[in-house]
N, C-alpha and C positions, 0 to 999 in steps of 0.2 A: 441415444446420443452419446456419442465415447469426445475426450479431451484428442486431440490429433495434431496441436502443435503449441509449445510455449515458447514467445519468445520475449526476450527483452530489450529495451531500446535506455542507452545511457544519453540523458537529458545534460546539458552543460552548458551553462554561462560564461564565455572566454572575456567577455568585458567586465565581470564583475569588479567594484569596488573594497575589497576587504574590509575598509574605513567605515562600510555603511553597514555591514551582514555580521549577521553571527556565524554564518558558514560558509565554502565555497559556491553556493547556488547552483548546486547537481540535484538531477535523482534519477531514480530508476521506473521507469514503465512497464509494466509488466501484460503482457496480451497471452490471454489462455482461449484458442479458437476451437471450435469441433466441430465432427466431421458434414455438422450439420447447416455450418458457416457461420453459426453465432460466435462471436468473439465478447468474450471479457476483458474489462481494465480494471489494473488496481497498479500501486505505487507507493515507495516507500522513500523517506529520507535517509538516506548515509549514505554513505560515500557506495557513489551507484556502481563501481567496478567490483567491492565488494559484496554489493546486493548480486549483483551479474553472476558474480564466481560462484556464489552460494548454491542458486539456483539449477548454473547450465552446468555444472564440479558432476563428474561422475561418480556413481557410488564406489566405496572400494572394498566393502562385505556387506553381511547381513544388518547391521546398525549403522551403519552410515554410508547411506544408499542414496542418489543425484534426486534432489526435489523434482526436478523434471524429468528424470526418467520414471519415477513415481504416478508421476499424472499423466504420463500420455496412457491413451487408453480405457483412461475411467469415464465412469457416466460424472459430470460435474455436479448434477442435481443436489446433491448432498454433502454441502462444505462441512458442515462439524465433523462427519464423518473422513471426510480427506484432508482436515487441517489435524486431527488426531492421526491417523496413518504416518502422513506425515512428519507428524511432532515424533512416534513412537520411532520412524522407519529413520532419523538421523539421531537417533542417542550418541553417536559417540563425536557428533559436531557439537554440541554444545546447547544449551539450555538459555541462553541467554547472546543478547548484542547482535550483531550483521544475521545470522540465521533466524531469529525471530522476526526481524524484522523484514529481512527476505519475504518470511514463512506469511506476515500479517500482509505485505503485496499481495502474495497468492490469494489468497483468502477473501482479500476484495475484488479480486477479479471472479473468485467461483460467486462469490455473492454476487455481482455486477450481470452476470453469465447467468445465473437462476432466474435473477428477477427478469431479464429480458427474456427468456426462456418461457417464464410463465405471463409474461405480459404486462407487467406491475413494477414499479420502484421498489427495487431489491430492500426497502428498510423494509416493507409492509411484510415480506419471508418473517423479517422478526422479532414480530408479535403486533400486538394492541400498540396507538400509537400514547405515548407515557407524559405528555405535557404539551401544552397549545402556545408555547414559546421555549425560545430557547437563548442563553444569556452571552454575546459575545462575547468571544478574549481576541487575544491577541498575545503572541509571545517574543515578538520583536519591539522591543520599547524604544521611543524617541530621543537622541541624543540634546535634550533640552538643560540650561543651567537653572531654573526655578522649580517648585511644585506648579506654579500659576499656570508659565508654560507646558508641563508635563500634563495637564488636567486637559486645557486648549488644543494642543495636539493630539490627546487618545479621544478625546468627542468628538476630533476630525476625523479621524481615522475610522471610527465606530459610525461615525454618518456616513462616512463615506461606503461601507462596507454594507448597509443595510438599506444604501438606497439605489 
């Protein structure tokens, strides 16, 4: 099985409210297909034109070479090995901000792409499953003027969320 096409799709909310978000309400989708017709998804928050650039940006030497022309070609089987390649093959983009976070889309799409691959929810690739619950957040907080109300709104939110 080789990767044989990456694309990505820029997600956007032209109605959005600024008053209500903490961001524009974009992102970027990211679909890693092979030749074998399994397609991955994975997705990243920030400004998706920059996640985009990151991505389809052609390389322009030996250290900082186009994410995507990276992975066409390879066997997807083995993400840590292609999120290292990766990480190694864009040294002179940067270590840190829109390329990581490019890089971590990728990365769920290879994992998204394995698990379907081998037949199983891509978490079971890894390991032992580590806890029999797992403890809500949430990072957008309610525009409330009490604790009272602040408390009443995030158990809505968190019922809401888990049932």
């Amino acid at each position: 099985m080789r990767i044989s096409d990456v694309r990505t799709h820029v997600l956007l909310d032209p109605g959005y409210d600024v008053s209500a978000t903490s961001s524009a309400q974009d992102t970027v989708v990211v679909e890693i297909e092979t030749d074998e017709g399994l397609t991955g998804i994975g997705e990243t928050d920030l400004n998706a034109w920059i996640a985009r650039a990151c991505i389809e940006a052609p390389g322009t030497h030996t250290m900082d070479r186009g994410l995507r022309e990276m992975l066409l070609g390879r066997d997807p089987l083995d993400p840590a090995a292609i999120w290292q390649d990766l990480y190694v093959g864009t040294a002179m983009t940067g270590r840190r901000g829109a390329l990581i976070n490019a890089l971590g889309a990728i990365d769920i799409a290879l994992w998204d792409l394995a698990g379907k691959a081998a037949g199983t929810p891509s978490w079971r690739l890894l390991g032992e499953q580590a806890r029999d619950h797992l403890t809500p957040y949430a990072s957008l907080q309610p525009e409330v003027d009490s604790f009272d109300a602040y408390v009443t709104s995030m158990v809505a939110w968190a019922t809401k969320a888990t049932s």
